[in-house]
N, C-alpha and C positions, 0 to 999 in steps of 0.2 A: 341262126347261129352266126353267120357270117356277119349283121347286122351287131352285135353284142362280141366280137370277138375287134370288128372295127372300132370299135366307144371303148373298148376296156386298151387298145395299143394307143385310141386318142388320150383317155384320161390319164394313161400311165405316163406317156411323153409330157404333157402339159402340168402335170404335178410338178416335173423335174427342171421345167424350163422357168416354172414359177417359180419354183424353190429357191432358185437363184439369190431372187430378188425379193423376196420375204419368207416369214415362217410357215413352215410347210402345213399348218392347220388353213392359215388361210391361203395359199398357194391349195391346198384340195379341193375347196370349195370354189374357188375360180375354176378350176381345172374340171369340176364337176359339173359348174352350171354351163359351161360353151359345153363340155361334149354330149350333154343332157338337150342342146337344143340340136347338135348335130344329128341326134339317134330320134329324137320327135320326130324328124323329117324322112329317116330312114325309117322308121318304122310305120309311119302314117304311108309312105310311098312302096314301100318292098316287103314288112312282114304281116302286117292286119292291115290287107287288102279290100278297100271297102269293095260291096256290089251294086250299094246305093250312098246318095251323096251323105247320108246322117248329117248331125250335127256338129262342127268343127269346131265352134265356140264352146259346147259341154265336153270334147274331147280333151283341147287344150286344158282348160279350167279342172279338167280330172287327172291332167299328166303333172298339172302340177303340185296340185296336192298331194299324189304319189311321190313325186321328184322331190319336193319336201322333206317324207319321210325317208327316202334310200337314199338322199344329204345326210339323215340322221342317223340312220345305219351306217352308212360308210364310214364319216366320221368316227362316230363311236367307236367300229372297229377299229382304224386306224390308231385313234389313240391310246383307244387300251392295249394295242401290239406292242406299240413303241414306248410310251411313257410307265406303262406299270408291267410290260412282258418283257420290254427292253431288248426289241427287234429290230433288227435291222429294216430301214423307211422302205426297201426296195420289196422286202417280201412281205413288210407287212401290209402296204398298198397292193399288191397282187393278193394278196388274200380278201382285203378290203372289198376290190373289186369283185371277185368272185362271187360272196355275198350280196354284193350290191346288183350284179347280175339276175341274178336268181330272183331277189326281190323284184325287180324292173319286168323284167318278163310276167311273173304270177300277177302282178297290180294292173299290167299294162294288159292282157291277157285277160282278166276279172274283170279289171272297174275301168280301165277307161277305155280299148276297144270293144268293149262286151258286146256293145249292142249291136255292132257290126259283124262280130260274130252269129250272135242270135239271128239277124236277117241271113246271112247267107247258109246257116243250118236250115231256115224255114223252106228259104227258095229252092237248096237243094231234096227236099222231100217229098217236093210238090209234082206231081208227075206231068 
């Protein structure tokens, strides 16, 4: 939670300081892939704790196919708030993220720490 509540105050800030300096579609998408490599490293080091060293080349290569899609989710939301709900950029990137959250945890959670989960479900039932 702490990990994901960090990535959501970094993406929200860096939306904003992009925004400055171009439009805010592609100020999200900068702002998404720095704090998208900030939370790979929180998350490989603080929330799916490996037990054994797995694979970090299939991890990566699965973070980012996921990263991918919750680019395309976030976006999505974002611009359907703003351009067709006609939301103000501030709540509708906080909702953005919120979504985008949710998604990142279940993907990251499934398919790209899965199988470091799966060892350490094994290791703990082994008497």
């Amino acid at each position: 939670m702490i990990v994901g509540i960090i990535s959501a105050v970094i993406e929200y800030m860096l939306l904003f300081l992009f925004k400055t300096q171009m439009d805010y579609r592609i100020a999200n998408v900068f702002a998404f892939v720095l704090t998208n490599i900030v939370t790979f490293y929180l998350s490989n080091r603080y929330v799916f704790v490996s037990t054994t060293k797995g694979n970090r080349r299939a991890e990566l290569t699965l973070f980012i196919i996921c990263l991918g899609g919750a680019l395309a989710v976030n976006s999505l939301v974002l611009g359907v708030l703003v351009e067709f709900g006609h939301m103000d950029i501030k709540i509708a990137k906080a909702i953005a993220i919120a979504v985008t959250v949710i998604w990142n945890f279940f993907t990251r959670k499934h398919i790209v720490f899965r199988n470091r989960m799966i060892t350490a479900e094994r290791s703990s039932t082994k008497f």
